[in-house]
N, C-alpha and C positions, 0 to 999 in steps of 0.2 A: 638388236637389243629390245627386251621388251619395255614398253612403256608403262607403267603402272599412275595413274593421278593420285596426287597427295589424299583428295578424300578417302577413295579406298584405301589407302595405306591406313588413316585414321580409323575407318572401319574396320581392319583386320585385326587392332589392338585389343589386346585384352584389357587394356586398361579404360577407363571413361574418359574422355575427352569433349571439351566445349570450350565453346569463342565467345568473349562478349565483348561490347565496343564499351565506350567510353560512358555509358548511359549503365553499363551493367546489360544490356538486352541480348538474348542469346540467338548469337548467327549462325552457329554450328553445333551438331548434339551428335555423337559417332553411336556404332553399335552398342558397345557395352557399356554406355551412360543408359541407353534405352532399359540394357538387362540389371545392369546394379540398381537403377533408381526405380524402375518400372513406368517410367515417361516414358511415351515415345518422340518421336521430332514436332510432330503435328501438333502436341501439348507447349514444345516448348520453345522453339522460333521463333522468334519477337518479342518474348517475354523475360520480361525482368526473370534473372536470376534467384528473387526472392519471392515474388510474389505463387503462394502458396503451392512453392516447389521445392525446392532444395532444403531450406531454413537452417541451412550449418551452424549446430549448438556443440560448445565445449562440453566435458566431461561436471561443469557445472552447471550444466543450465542454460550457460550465459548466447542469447539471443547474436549470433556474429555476424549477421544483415543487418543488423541494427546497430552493432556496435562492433569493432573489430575485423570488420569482411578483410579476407585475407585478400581477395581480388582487387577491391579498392583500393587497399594499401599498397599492393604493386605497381596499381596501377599512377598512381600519385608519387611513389619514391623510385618506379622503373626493377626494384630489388624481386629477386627472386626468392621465396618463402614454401615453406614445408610447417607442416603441421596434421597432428592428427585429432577430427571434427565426427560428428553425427550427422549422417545428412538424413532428410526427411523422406520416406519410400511412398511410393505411390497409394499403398496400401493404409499408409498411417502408420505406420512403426519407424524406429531412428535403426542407421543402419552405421556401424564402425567404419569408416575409410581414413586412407592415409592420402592427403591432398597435398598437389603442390602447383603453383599458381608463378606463373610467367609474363612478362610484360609482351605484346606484339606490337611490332615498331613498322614505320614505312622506311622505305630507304634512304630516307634522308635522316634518321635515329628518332622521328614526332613516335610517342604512345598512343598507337590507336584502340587499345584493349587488352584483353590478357586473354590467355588461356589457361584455364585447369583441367589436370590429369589426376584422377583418383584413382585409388584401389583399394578395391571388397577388402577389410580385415576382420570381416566375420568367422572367415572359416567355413563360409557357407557350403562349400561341396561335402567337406565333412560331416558338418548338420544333415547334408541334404540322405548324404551317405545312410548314416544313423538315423534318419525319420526311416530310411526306406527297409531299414532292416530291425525297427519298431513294425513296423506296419506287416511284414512276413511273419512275425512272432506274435501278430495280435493284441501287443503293447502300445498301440497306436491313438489316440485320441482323431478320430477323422473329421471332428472340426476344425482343431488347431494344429494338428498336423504338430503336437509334441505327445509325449507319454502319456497314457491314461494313467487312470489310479491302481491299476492292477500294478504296473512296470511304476511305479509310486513307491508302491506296497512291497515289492522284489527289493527296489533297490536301496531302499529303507533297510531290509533284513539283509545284504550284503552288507554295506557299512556296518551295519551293527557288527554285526559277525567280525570286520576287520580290527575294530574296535577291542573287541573283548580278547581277541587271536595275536593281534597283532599292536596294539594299543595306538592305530590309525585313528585320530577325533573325524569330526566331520561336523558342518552347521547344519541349519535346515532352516528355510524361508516357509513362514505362510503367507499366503499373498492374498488379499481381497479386494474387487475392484469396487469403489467407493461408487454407494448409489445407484448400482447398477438395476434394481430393479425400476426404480425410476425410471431410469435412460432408457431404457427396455420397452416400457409399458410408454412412453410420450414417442419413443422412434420406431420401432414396432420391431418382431423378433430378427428380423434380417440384418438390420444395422445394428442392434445387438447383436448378432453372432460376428458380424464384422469387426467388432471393435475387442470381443473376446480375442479374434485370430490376431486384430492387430498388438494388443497387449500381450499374446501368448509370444510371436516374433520380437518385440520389444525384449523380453526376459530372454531369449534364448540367446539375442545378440549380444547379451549382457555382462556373460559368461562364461569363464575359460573352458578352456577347451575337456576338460576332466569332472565337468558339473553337468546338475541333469536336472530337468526339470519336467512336471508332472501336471496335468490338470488332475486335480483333486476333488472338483464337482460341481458345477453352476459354472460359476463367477469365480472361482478358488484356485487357485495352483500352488504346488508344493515346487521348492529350490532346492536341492541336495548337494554341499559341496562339501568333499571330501576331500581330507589332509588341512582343513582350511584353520585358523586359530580366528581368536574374536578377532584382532584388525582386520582381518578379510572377509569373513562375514559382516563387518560393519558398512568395509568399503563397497560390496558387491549388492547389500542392500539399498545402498542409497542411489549407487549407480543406476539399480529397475526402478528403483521411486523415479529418482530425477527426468530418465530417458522415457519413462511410459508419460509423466509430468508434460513432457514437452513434444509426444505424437498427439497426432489429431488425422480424421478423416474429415471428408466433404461430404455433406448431405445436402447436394444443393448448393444453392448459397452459404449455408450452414457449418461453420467449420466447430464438429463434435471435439471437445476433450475431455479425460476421465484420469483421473486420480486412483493410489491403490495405500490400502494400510497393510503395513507388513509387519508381522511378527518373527523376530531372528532368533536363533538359539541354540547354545554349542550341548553335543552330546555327553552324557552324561554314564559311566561304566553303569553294566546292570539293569539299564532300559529296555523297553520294548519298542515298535513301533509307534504304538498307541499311547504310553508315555512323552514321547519326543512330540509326536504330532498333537498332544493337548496341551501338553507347554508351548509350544510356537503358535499354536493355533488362541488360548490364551493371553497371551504379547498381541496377539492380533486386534484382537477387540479390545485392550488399555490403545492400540492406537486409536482405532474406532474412536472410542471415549474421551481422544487427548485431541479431538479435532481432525480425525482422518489425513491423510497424504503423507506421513508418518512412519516411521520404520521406530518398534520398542523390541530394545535389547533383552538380556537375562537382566543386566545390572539396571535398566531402567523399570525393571519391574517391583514396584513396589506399594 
């Protein structure tokens, strides 16, 4: 018979898996907590769960190291819990997973810590799919690794086209990263471009699976979601506000974060392009003006 040890069993999972004791400190970090999070062991071995790694946020914001940690809570009632969180990537972007967190006991039933086992609900092979066959068509943005403005510009005039053919609606996000030339000119162009790629991954995490998103120029990206009605472009807006809200990278000591104003805005029979993109991109700058971090609607424009 052959013998296999539990670690490597834990290593062959596809799923993430980590151990922490009763402190929250982590004793175990398997393969594919390395490849989801972009941690590797050596980063996170004896280190709180929270301290500036994981930082698992609800779909609201809400800080759950700080308040709500699903690990805690097990680990104080023994219950086992499911839920699905944003965990923080190595990179600085929030990443979708669906977590579920277990008490681990000694043989006598004491709780000496818990374990949680997460999984990707990015879609991410899909994404990875779709950058790699952007990038054969030349539609590629090679800094952020999503669409340029040309595959912007394309898929702008399909919607349209579904629109007028087929009476498909469609929204469109303008997105501007608040202050960024700021951030740029005090950090210098490298962590500038670092924190575009990480805001470009934050939006693409953001969004289902039939949306597309486009860097549109600097600091700028366009969000195209077809078939969508205002509630979904309301919700899909706030969703990249809040999750770009709540990444951060490390400079150093230094933990960067950045803000974005978005303009939302459902299509309209008989548009162009250039139409759509100067209404949305208008909603942009009333966010600007309303105090930036901001998402303005059609109906908020006034």
């Amino acid at each position: 018979m052959i013998q296999i040890s539990a670690e490597k069993l834990l290593d062959s999972m596809f799923d993430g898996v980590y151990f922490v004791d009763l402190n929250r400190r982590i004793t175990y970090w398997n393969n594919a907590a390395e490849r989801i999070t972009g941690y590797n062991r050596s980063e996170t071995i004896g280190k709180c769960c929270s301290d500036n790694l994981l930082r698992h946020i609800d779909t609201n914001g809400r800080a759950l190291c700080l308040e709500g940690c699903p690990l805690m809570s097990t680990m104080q009632d023994g219950k086992t819990r499911e839920s699905s969180v944003y965990l923080h990537h190595a990179f600085g972007h929030r990443v979708p997973v669906s977590v579920r967190t277990s008490p681990v006991r000694d043989d006598n039933g004491q709780i000496l810590g818990a374990v949680e086992i997460f999984s990707d609900n990015s879609s991410s092979l899909q994404i990875l799919h779709e950058y790699e066959q952007l990038k054969q068509d030349a539609y590629l943005d090679q800094l952020t690794a999503v669409g340029n403005r040309r595959y912007g510009e394309m898929t702008l005039s399909t919607r349209i086209y579904d629109l007028q053919t087929h009476d498909i609606p469609f929204g469109v996000l303008f997105i501007d990263i608040d202050h960024f030339k700021n951030f740029n000119d005090q950090y210098g162009h490298k962590t500038g471009d670092d924190v575009l790629v990480m805001v470009a991954k934050s939006i693409s995490f953001s969004l289902r699976k039939m949306d597309s998103v486009a860097r549109w120029g600097g600091e700028e990206f366009i969000v195209i979601l077809p078939g969508a009605s205002q509630v979904i472009v309301k919700s899909v807006s706030e969703r990249i506000r809040i999750l770009i809200e709540n990444s951060f990278i490390m400079a150093g000591e230094d933990k960067l974060n950045v803000t974005v104003s978005i303009g939302a805005t459902m299509s309209i029979q008989g548009e162009t392009v250039e139409t759509i993109i100067d209404r949305a991109d208008r909603h942009m700058y009333l966010s600007k003006n309303r105090g930036r971090n901001r998402v303005t609607e059609d109906e908020d424009n006034e």
